[in-house]
MARMARMAR-16045 format. One record per residue: residue number from 1; x, y, z of N, C-alpha, C, O in turn; residue in three letters. Coordinates in nm, 2 decimals, decimal comma, padded with zeros to 4 digits, m for minus. Last residue first. Layout:
<pts>
   kolza      nxx      nyy      nzz     caxx     cayy     cazz      cxx      cyy      czz      oxx      oyy      ozz   vovex
     NUM        X        Y        Z        X        Y        Z        X        Y        Z        X        Y        Z     Ala
...
</pts>
This chain:
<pts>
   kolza      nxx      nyy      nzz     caxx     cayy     cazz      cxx      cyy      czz      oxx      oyy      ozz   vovex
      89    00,02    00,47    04,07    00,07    00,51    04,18    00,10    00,65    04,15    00,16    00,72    04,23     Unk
      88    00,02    00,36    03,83   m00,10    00,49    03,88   m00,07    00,52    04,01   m00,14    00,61    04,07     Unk
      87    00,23    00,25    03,69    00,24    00,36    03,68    00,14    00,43    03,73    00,14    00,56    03,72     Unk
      86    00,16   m00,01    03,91    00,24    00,05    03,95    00,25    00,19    03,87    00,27    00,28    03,94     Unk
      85   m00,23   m00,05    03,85   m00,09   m00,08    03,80    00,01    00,02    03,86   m00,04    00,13    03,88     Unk
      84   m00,48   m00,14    04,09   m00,37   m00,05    04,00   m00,29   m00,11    03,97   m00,25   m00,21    04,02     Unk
      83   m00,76   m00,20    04,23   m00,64   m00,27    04,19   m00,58   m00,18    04,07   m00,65   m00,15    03,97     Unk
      82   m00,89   m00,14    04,55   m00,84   m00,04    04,42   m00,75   m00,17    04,35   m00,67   m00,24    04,42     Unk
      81   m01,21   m00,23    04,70   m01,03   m00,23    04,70   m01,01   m00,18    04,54   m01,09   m00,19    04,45     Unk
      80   m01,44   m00,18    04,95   m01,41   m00,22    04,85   m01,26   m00,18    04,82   m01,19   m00,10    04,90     Unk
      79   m01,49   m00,44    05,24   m01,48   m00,28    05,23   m01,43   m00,33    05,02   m01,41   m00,43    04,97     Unk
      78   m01,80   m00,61    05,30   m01,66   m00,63    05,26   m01,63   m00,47    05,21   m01,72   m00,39    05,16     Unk
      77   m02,10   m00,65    05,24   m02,06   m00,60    05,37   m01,89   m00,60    05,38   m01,85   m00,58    05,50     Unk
      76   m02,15   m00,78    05,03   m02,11   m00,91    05,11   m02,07   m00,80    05,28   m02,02   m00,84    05,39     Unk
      75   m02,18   m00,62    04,86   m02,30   m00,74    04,89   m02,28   m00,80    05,01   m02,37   m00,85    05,08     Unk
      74   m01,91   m00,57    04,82   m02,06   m00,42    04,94   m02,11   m00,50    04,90   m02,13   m00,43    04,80     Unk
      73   m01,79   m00,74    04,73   m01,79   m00,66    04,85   m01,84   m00,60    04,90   m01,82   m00,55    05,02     Unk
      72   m01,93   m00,73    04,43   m01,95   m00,84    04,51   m01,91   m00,81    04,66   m02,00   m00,85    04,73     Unk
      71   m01,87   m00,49    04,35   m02,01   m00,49    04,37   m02,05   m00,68    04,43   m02,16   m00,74    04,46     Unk
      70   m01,60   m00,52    04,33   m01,65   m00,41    04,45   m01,81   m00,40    04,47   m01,88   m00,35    04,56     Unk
      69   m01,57   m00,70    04,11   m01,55   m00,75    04,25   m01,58   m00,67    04,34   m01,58   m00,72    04,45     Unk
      68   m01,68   m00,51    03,93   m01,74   m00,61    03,99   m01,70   m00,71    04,10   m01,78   m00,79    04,17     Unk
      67   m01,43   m00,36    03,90   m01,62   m00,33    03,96   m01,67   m00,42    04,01   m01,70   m00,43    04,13     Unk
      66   m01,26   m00,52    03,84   m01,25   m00,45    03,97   m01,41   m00,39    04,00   m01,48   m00,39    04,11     Unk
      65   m01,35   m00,55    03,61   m01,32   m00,71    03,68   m01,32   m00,62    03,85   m01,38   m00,66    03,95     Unk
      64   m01,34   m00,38    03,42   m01,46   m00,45    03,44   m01,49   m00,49    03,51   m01,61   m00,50    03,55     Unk
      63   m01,04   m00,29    03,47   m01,19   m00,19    03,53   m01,33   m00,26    03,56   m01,40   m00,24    03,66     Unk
      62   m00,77   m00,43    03,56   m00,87   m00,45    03,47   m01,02   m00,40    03,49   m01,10   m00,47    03,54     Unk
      61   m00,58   m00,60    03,63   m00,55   m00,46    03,65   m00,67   m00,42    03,53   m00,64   m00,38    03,42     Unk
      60   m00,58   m00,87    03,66   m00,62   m00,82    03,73   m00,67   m00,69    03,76   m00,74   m00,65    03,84     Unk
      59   m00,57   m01,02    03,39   m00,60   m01,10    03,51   m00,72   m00,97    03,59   m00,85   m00,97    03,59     Unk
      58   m00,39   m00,85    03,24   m00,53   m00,99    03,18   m00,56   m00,98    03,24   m00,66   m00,92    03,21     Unk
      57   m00,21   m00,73    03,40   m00,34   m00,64    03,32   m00,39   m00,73    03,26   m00,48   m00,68    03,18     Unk
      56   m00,01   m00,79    03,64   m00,14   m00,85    03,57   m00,25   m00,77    03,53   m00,36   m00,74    03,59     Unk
      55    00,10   m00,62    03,79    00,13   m00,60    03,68    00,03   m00,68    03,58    00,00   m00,64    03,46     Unk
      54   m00,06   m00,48    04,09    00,00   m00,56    04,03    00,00   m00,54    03,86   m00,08   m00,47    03,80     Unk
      53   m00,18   m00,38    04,41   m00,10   m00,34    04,29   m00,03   m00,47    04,23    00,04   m00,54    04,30     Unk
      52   m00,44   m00,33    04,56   m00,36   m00,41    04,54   m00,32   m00,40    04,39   m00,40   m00,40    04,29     Unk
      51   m00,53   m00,10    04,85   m00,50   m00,09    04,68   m00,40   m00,21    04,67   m00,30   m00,21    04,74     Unk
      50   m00,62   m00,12    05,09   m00,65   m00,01    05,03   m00,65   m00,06    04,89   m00,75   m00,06    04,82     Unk
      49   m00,69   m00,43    05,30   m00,58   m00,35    05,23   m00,64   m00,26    05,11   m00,70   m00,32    05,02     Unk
      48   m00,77   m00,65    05,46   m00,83   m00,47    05,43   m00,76   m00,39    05,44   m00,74   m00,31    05,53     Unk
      47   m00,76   m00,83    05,45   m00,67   m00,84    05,56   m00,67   m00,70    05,51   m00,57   m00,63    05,52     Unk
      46   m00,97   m00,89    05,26   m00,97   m00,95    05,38   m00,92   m00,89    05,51   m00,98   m00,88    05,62     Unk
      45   m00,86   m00,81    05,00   m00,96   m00,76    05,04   m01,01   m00,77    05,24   m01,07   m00,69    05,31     Unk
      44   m00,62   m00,97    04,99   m00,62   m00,82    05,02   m00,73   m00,75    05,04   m00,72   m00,64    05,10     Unk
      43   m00,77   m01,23    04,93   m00,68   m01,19    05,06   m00,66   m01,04    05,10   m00,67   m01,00    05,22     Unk
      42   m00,90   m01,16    04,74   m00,94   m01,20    04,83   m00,86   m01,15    04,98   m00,88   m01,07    05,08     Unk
      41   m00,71   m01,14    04,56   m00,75   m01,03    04,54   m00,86   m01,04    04,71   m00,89   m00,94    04,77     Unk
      40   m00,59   m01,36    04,54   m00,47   m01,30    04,55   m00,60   m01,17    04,58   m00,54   m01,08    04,65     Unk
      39   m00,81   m01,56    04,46   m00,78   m01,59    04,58   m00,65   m01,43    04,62   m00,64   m01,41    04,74     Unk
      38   m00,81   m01,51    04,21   m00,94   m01,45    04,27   m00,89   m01,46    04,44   m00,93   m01,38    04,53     Unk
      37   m00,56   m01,59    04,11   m00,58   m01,46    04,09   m00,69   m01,39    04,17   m00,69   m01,27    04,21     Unk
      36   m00,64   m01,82    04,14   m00,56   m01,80    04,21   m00,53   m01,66    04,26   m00,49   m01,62    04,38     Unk
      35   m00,86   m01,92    04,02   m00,87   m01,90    04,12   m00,75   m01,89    04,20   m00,75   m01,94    04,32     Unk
      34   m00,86   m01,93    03,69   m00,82   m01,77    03,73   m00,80   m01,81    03,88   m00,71   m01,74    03,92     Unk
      33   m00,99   m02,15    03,59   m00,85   m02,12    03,60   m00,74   m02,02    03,67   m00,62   m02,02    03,69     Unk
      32   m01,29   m02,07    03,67   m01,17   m02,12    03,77   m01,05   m02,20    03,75   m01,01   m02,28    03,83     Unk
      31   m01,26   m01,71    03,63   m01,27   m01,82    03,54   m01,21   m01,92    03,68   m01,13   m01,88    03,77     Unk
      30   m01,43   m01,41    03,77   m01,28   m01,49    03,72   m01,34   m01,61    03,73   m01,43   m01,64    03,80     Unk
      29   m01,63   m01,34    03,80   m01,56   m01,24    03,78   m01,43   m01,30    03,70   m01,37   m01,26    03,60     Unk
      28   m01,87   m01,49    03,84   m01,78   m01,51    03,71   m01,70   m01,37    03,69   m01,69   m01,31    03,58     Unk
      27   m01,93   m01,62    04,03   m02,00   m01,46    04,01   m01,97   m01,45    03,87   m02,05   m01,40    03,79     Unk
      26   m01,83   m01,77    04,13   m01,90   m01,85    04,13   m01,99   m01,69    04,03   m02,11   m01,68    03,99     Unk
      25   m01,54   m01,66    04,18   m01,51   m01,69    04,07   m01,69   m01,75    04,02   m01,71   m01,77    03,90     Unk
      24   m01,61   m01,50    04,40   m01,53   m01,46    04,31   m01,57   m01,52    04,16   m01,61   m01,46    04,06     Unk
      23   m01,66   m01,72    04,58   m01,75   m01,64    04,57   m01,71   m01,55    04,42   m01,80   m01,54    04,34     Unk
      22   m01,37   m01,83    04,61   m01,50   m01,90    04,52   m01,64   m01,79    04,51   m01,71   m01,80    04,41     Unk
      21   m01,28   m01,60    04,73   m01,24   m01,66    04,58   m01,36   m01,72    04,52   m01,43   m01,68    04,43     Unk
      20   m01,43   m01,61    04,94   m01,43   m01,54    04,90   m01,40   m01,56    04,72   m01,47   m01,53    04,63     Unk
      19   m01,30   m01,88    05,05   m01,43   m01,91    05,01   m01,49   m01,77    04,94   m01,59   m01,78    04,88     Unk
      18   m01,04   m01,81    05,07   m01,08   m01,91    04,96   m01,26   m01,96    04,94   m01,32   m02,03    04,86     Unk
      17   m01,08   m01,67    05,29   m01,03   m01,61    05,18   m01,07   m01,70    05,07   m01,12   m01,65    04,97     Unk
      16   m01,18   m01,86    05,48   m01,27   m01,71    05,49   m01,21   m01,65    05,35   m01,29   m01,58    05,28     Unk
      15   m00,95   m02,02    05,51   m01,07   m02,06    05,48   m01,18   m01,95    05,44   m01,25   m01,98    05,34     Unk
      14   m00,66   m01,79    05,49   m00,74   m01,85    05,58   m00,86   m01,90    05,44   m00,87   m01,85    05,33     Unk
      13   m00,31   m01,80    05,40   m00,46   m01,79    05,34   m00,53   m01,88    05,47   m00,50   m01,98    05,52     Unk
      12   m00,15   m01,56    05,64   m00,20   m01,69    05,60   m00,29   m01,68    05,55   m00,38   m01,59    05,59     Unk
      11    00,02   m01,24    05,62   m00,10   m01,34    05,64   m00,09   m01,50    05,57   m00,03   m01,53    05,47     Unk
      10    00,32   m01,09    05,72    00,26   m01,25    05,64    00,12   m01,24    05,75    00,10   m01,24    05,87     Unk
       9    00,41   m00,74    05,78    00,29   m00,86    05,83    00,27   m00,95    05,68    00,24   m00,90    05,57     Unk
       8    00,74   m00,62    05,82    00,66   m00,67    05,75    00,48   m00,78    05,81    00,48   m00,88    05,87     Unk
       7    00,92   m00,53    06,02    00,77   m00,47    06,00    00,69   m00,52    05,89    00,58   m00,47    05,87     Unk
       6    01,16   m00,59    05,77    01,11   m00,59    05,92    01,01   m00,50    05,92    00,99   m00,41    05,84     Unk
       5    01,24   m00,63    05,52    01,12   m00,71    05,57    01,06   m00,72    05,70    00,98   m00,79    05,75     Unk
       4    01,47   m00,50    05,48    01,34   m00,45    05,44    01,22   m00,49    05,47    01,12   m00,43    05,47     Unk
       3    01,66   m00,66    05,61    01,60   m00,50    05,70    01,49   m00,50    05,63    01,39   m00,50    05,70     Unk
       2    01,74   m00,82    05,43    01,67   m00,88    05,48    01,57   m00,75    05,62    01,46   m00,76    05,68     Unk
       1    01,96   m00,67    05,33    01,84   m00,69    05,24    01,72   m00,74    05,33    01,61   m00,70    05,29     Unk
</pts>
C-alpha cells in the first residue's frame, strides 16, 4: 500500500500560502470560517497544480467561488486553477 506513495511530493504550508488564503478570504471569496478551505486552494495554486479535485460542493466545487479566485490570480500574476468534482474528471 505504501508503493502508492512513492513519487509522491508533500509540500509544506509555507507563509506565501497562508497569506494567499488571507488574500482569499480578505476578497470574500471565503468566509474566515472557511480559511482552511482558502488555504487548501492556496496551496494548489502555489505548488501550480492544474485542477484541485474535491468533494466539497459548499465549500469548494462551486463556479462563483472558482471565478473569483481566478480573478484574484491573474491580479496577483498567479496561474489560474480548475476545481472539479471527481465525476468531471
Amino acid at each position: 500500500m505504501l508503493k502508492l506513495l512513492d513519487g509522491l511530493t508533500i509540500h509544506m504550508v509555507s507563509q506565501e500560502m497562508r497569506d494567499l488564503a488571507d488574500r482569499y478570504v480578505a476578497a470574500g471569496i471565503f468566509s474566515p470560517l472557511m480559511l482552511s478551505d482558502a488555504l487548501h486552494v492556496a496551496a494548489a495554486v502555489l505548488t501550480r497544480q492544474d485542477v484541485l479535485l474535491s468533494r466539497n460542493f459548499k465549500h469548494l466545487v462551486n463556479r462563483r467561488r472558482r471565478a473569483q479566485v481566478n480573478e484574484v490570480n491573474v491580479s496577483l500574476s498567479l496561474p489560474m486553477i480548475e476545481v472539479l468534482a471527481p465525476p468531471e474528471i
